[in-house]
Each structure stands twice: as C-alpha cells, then as structure tokens.
C-alpha positions in Angstrom: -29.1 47.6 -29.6 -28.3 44.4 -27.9 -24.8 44.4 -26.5 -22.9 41.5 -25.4 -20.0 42.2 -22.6 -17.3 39.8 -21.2 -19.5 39.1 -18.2 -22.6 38.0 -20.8 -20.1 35.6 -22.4 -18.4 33.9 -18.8 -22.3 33.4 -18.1 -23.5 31.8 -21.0 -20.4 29.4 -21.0 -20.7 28.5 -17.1 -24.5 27.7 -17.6 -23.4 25.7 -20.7 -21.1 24.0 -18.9 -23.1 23.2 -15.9 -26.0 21.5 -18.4 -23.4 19.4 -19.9 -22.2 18.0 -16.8 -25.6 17.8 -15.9 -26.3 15.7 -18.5 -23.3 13.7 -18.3 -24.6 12.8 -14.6 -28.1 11.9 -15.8 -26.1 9.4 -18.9 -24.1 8.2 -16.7 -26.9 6.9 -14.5 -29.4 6.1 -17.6 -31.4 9.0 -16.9 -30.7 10.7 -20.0 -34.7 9.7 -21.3 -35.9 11.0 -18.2 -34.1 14.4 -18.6 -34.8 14.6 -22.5 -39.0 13.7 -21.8 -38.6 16.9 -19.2 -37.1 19.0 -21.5 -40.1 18.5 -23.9 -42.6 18.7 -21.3 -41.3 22.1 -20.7 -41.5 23.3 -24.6 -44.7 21.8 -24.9 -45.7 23.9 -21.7 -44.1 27.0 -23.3 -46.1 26.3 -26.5 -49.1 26.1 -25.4 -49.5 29.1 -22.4 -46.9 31.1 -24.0 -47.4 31.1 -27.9 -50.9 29.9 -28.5 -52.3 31.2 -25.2 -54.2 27.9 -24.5 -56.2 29.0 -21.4 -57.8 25.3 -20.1 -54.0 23.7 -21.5 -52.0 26.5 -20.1 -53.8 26.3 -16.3 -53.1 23.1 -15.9 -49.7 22.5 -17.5 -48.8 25.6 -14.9 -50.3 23.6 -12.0 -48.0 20.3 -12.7 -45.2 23.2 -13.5 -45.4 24.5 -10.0 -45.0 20.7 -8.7 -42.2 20.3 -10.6 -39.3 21.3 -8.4 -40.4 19.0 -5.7 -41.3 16.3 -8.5 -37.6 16.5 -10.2 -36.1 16.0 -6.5 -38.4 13.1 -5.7 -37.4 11.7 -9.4 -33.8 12.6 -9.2 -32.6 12.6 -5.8 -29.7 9.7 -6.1 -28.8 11.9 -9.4 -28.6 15.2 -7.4 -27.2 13.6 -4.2 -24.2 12.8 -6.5 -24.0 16.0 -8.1 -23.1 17.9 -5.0 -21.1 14.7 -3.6 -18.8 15.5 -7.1 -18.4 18.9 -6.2 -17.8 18.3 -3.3 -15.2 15.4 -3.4 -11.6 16.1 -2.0 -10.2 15.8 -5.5 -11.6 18.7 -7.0 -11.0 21.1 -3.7 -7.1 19.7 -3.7 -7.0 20.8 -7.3 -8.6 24.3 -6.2 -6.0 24.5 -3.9 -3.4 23.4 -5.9 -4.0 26.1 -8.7 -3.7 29.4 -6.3 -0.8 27.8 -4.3 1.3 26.1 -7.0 1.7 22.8 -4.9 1.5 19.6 -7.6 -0.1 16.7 -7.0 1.9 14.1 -5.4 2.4 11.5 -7.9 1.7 7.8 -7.2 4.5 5.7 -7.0 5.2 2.3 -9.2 5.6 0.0 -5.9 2.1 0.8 -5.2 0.5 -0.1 -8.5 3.0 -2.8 -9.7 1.2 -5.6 -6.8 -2.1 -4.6 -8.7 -0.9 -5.3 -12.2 0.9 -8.6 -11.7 -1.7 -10.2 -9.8 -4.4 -9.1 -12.6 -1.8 -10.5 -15.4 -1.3 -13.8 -13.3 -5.3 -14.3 -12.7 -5.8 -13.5 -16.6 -3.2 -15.8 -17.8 -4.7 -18.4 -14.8 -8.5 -17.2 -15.9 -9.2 -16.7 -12.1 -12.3 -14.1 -11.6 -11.6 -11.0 -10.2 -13.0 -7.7 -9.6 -10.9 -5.2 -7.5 -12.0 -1.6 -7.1 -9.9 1.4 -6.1 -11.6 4.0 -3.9 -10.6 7.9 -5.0 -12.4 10.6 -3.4 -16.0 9.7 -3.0 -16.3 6.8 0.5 -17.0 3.5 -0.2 -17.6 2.8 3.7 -21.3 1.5 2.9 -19.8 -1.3 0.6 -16.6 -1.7 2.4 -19.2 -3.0 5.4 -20.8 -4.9 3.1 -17.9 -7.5 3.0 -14.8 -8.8 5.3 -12.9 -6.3 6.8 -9.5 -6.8 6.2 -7.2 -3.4 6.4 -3.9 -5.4 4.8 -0.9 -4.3 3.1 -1.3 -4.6 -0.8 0.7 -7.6 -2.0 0.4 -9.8 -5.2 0.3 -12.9 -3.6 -2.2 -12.0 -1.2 -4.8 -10.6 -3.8 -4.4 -13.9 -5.7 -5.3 -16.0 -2.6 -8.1 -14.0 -1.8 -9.5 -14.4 -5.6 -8.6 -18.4 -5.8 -11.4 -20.2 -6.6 -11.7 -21.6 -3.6 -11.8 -18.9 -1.5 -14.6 -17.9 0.6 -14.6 -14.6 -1.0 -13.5 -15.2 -4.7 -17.1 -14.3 -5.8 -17.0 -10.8 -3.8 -15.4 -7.1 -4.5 -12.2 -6.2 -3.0 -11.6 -2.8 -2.4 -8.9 -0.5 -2.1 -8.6 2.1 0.2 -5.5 4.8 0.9 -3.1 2.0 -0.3 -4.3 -0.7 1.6 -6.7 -3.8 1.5 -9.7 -2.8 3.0 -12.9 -5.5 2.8 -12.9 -8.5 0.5 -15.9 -10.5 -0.5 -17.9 -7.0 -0.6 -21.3 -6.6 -2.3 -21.6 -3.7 -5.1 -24.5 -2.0 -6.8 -24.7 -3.7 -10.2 -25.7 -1.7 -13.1 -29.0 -2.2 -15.3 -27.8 -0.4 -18.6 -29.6 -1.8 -21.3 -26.2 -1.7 -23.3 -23.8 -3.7 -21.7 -23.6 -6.6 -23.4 -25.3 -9.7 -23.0 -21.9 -11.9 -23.1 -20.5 -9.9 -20.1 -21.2 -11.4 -16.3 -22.1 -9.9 -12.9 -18.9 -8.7 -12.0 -18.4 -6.3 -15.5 -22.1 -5.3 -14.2 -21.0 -4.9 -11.2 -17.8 -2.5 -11.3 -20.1 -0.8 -14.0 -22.8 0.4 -11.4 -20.2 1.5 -8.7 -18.7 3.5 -11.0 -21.7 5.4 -12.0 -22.6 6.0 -8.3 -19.1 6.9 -7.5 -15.9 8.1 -9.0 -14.0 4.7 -8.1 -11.5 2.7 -10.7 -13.0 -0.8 -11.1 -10.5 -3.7 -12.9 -12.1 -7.1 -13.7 -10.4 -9.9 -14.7 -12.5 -12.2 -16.5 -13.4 -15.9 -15.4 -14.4 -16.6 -19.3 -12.0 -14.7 -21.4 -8.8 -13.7 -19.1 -9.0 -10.1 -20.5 -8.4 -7.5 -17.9 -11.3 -4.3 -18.3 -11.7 -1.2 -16.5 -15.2 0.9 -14.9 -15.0 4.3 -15.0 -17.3 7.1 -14.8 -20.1 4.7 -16.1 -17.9 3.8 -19.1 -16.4 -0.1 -19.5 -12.8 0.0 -21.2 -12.1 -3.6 -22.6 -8.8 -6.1 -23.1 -6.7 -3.9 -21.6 -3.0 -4.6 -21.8 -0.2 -4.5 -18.7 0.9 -0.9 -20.0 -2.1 0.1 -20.1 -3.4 -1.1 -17.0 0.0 0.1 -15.6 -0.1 3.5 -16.8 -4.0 3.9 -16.1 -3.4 3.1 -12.4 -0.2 5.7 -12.1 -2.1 8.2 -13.6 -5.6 8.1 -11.9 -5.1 6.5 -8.7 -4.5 9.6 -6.4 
C-alpha cells in the first residue's frame, strides 16, 4: 500500500514550485519553446526505450540523452546564470533574515520617489522621451559603464535637463542607483519578443530586455504618446497614472 507522509507532500510541492519558477525564468526570456521542445524530446525518449523497447531508437536517443546536461548548459547558460543570480540577490536573503529575526523592511520614503514622479508627469504632459531605470538587487555596473557617469542627487529638474531634447544624452538610459543618479546616456539590452507590439519604440524595447535580464523597475515616458509605462520582470504595464506610478515606486523600490 502506497503511503503518502508530510515529508512526500513538502517534496512534491518544493519540486513543483521550483519548475514553475523555472519556467517563469525560461518565459520571461522567450525560452518557453525551447523548454516545452525538451520536454517532448524527453517523452519521446521515454517512449521509445522505455515502453516500446525500440533498440536502434532507444541507443541513440540514450547517446544525445547523456549529452544533454552539457547541451542544456551550453543552450541555457544566460537562463541559469540568472537563476542562481535570483537566488542569490540581497533581496531575497534580507527577507530570510527578516523572517527569523522579526526586523521589517525599511520602508521607502515619499521625498525619494516624489522627484521621480513629477519629472515623468512633466516630460508626459511636455512628450519629452524618457527612460529611467531603478536598480534593486541584481548590479547594473556593466550598463551603468556603458553610459556617463554621473553619481548626482535625484532632483526633478535635473532629470528633465538630462532628458531635454537637446541633450547629449536624451536618447540614452539613466539609471538609478541606492538613491542617487548614477550614469545617463547608458546603453541597455533591448528585448526581441515577438509580442511587443509593433507601435512601441526602442526605449519600451529597451526597459523590456533589462528587465528580463535583471530584477530592475524601468519607467518610459513616451516621445509619441506622453503615457508613462513600466518593465518588470519581462512584463510591460501601460498608461500608468501619477498614483500609480507613485504607489508602484513606494512599494517596490527597496
């Protein structure tokens, strides 16, 4: 008789857990395909050595089997480099910490995202391109280099001078770092989703693909439209209003 204990039940949840988030990574990064074709590769295999006993099919699906793990690093490598940079990142070990020593997170204060929202609401109403991205717990060092180092206090009028359209670097990121302005003008991985939609420019693309490769908060304020959107975790959240880009800001900028 088959018997299920407590310990059978935490395993099967952490391994289902686990795959999800594995799977989250690999959509996140368009690799979902990729992880769905291996998937049936791997019935297919089971099929035919396992159920049918296909000798000539079996030997050599077991040969490409036992290349596998090397082949699913080769083909996954950015995907699994930032799977252990998410564990990793100082956000989850502070909550970790947190939990068994009852400290709470310090909260972030309106003076530090108020600068933020009224220069996004000015450039909107202005339609002045912008794209301005918040660093969290994963470095953005490599892309910070990328532009002109700046390391300034965070100030409304200074974010819109920096965007004007005349600027040297209106074109570029600027990124945020521990509360202060750290590069402008910076260059940013630009994402190659098939579904972002064709009426959205370069800098949507581009706050897109650094928030797949990192766990960042991108704003864009765009040069067409005026509406203010937001890259997260892969995902685009459009026209968003001064509340919300108020509220989104208090409560994920840490």
């Amino acid at each position: 008789m088959l018997e299920i204990g407590i310990k059978d039940i935490i395993d099967i949840v952490i391994v289902a857990a686990l795959l999800y988030y594995i799977y989250r990574l690999m959509k996140e990064s368009s690799s979902a395909n990729v992880l769905v074709g291996i998937i049936v590769f791997f019935l297919i295999w089971f099929v035919a050595s396992q159920i049918f006993e296909m000798r000539l099919m079996g030997t050599i699906l077991d040969k490409m089997v036992d290349l596998g793990a090397l082949a699913l690093i080769i083909l996954f490598q950015e995907e699994i480099r930032h799977f252990f940079s998410s564990i990793g990142t100082k956000r989850r070990a502070g909550a970790v910490l947190r939990l068994f020593t009852g400290r709470k997170k310090t909260a972030v204060q309106r003076e530090d995202v108020m600068p933020i929202v009224m220069a996004c609401i000015s450039m909107a109403k202005q339609k002045v391109g912008a794209l301005i991205v918040i660093e969290r717990s994963v470095g953005l060092n490599e892309y910070i280099r990328s532009g002109e180092e700046l390391n300034a206090d965070i100030s409304q009028r200074l974010l819109e001078n920096i965007f004007f359209k005349n600027s040297p670097l209106h074109d570029g990121a600027l990124i945020i770092s521990r509360k202060r302005i750290r590069a402008a003008g910076c260059i940013l991985p630009v994402s190659h989703d098939v579904d972002i939609p064709k009426s959205l420019g370069l800098r949507h693309r581009a706050a897109l693909g650094i928030s797949q490769k990192t766990d960042c908060l991108a704003f864009i304020v765009s040069e067409e439209t005026g509406n203010i959107s937001m890259a997260q975790g892969g995902q685009l959240k459009m026209h968003l209003t001064p509340e919300q880009l108020e509220s989104t800001l208090t409560a994920e900028w840490d």
